[in-house]
C-alpha positions in Angstrom: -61.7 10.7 -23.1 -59.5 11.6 -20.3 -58.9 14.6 -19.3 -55.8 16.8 -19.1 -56.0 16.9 -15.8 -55.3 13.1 -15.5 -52.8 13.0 -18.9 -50.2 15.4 -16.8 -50.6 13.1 -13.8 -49.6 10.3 -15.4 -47.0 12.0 -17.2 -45.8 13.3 -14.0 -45.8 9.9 -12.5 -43.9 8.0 -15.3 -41.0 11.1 -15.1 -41.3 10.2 -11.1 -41.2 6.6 -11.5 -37.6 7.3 -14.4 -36.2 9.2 -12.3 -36.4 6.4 -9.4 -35.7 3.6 -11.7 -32.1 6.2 -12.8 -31.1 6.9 -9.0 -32.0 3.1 -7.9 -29.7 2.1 -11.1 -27.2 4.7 -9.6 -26.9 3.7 -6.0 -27.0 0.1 -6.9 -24.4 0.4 -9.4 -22.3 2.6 -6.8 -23.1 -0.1 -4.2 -21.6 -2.8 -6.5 -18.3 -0.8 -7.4 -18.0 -0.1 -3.8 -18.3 -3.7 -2.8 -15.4 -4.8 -5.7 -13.2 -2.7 -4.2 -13.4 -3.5 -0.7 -13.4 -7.1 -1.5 -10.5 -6.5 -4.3 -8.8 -4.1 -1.3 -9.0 -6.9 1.9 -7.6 -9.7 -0.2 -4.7 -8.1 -0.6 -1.5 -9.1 1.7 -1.1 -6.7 4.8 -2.6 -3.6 5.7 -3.4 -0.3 4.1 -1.8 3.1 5.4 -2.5 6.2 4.3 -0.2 7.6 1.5 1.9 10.3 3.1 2.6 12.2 -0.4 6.4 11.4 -1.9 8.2 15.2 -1.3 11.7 14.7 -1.6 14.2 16.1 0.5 17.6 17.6 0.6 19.1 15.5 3.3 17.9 12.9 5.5 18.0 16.2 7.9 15.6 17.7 6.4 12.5 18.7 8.8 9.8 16.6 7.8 6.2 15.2 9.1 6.3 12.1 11.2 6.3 9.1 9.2 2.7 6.6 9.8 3.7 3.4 10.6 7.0 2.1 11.9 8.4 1.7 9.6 7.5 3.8 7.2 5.3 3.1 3.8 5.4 6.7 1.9 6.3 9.9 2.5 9.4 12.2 2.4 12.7 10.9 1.3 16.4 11.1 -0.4 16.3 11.9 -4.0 18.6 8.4 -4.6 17.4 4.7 -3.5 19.6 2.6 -1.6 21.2 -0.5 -3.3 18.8 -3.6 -3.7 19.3 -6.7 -1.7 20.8 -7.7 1.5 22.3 -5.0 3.8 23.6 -5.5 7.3 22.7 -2.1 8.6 19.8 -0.2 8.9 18.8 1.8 6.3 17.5 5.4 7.1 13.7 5.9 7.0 14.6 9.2 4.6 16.5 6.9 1.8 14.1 3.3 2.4 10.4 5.1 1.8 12.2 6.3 -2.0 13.0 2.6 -3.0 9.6 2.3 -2.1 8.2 4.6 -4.2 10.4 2.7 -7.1 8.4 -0.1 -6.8 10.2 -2.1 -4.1 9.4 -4.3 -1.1 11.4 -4.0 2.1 11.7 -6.7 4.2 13.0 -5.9 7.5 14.2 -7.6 10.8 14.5 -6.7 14.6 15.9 -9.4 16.8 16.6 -8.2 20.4 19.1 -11.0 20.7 20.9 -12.8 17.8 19.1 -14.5 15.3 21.0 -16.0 12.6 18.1 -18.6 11.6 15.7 -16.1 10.5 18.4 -14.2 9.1 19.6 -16.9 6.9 15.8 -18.1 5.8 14.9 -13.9 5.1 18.7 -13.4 3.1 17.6 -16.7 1.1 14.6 -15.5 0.4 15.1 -12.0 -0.1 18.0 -13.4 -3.0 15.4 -15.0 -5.6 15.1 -11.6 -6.4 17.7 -9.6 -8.4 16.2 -6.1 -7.6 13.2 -4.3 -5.9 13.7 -6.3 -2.7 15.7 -5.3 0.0 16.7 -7.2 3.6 17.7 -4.9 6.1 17.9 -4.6 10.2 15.5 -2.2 11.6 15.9 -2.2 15.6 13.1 -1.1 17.9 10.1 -2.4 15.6 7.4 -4.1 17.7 7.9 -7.4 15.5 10.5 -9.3 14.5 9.5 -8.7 11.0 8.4 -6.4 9.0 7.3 -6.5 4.9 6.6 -2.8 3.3 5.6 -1.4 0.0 4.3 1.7 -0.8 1.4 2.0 1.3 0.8 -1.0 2.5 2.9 -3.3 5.5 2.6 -6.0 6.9 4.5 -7.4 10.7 4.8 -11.0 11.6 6.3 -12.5 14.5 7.4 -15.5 12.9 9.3 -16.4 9.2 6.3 -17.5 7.6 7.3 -17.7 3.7 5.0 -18.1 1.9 3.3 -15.0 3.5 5.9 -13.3 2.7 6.3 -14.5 -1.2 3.1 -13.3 -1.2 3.7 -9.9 -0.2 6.7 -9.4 -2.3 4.8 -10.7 -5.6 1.5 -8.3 -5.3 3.6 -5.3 -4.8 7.1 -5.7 -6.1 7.5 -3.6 -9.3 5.1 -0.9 -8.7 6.2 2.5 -9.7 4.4 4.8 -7.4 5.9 8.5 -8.9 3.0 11.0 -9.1 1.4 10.8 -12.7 -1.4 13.6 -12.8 -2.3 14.0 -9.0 -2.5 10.9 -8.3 -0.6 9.3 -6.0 
């Protein structure tokens, strides 16, 4: 007959051995959700940057924090969006990161000299779509072009469509307004 002694050891190990299986069961399940996302996350077009919050401002005045990334993917801006499709001036960084947040897609240009190829192929392209992409000159980028959602951009020195097809169809149509904290 065993003795108590031994009964409360063996209870102790199978309440060791649970609680191992649990926080095995735990870290591996953590492990896999981790590895979805980072998978799910690097095949997505372009690069991550860090949300910058979406405060809205007066006036493109307004004193604000310096935007991330040039240019920018979130942060401060107007309280109105800018018109969808083609423009031939620049668009101000204040009134661009808003039609972001709407769910659109800049696609923007900086050619030190003329360039009305890649301004014709990017205008073409940019016109499939009837709203949530924009085409617009941004001088001083250190690309000739640039695609930007919200949080996310990617820079190419070279019109390479279907790149950027690809870049307007995973993030065009995102709403990005704060719902709860989260954004």
């Amino acid at each position: 007959m065993p003795t108590t002694k031994s009964k409360d050891t063996r209870v102790k190990l199978r309440r060791r051995t649970k609680r191992k299986l649990v926080w095995g069961a735990a870290v591996a399940a953590g492990t896999i959700v981790f590895l979805s996302f980072y998978l799910y996350a690097s095949t997505r077009p372009g690069q991550f940057v860090k949300s910058l919050g979406n405060d809205h401002l007066k006036s493109a005045e307004d004193k604000h924090v310096s935007y991330s990334s040039v240019p920018p993917t979130s942060g401060p801006h107007m309280p109105v969006i800018a018109r969808w499709g083609v423009h031939a001036e620049p668009i101000p960084n204040e009134l661009q990161v808003h039609n972001l947040e709407e769910g659109g897609v800049l696609v923007q240009y900086h050619c030190p000299r003329e360039c009305p190829d890649l301004v014709a192929k990017l205008r073409a392209l940019v016109l499939r779509y009837d709203t949530q992409v924009i085409l617009a000159p941004y001088p001083g980028m250190d690309t000739r072009i640039a695609l930007t959602a919200w949080s996310r951009i990617d820079k190419l020195d070279q019109f390479d469509e279907k790149r950027i097809v690809r870049f307007i169809e995973a993030y065009r149509g995102i709403d990005h307004h704060p719902r709860g904290g989260l954004f």
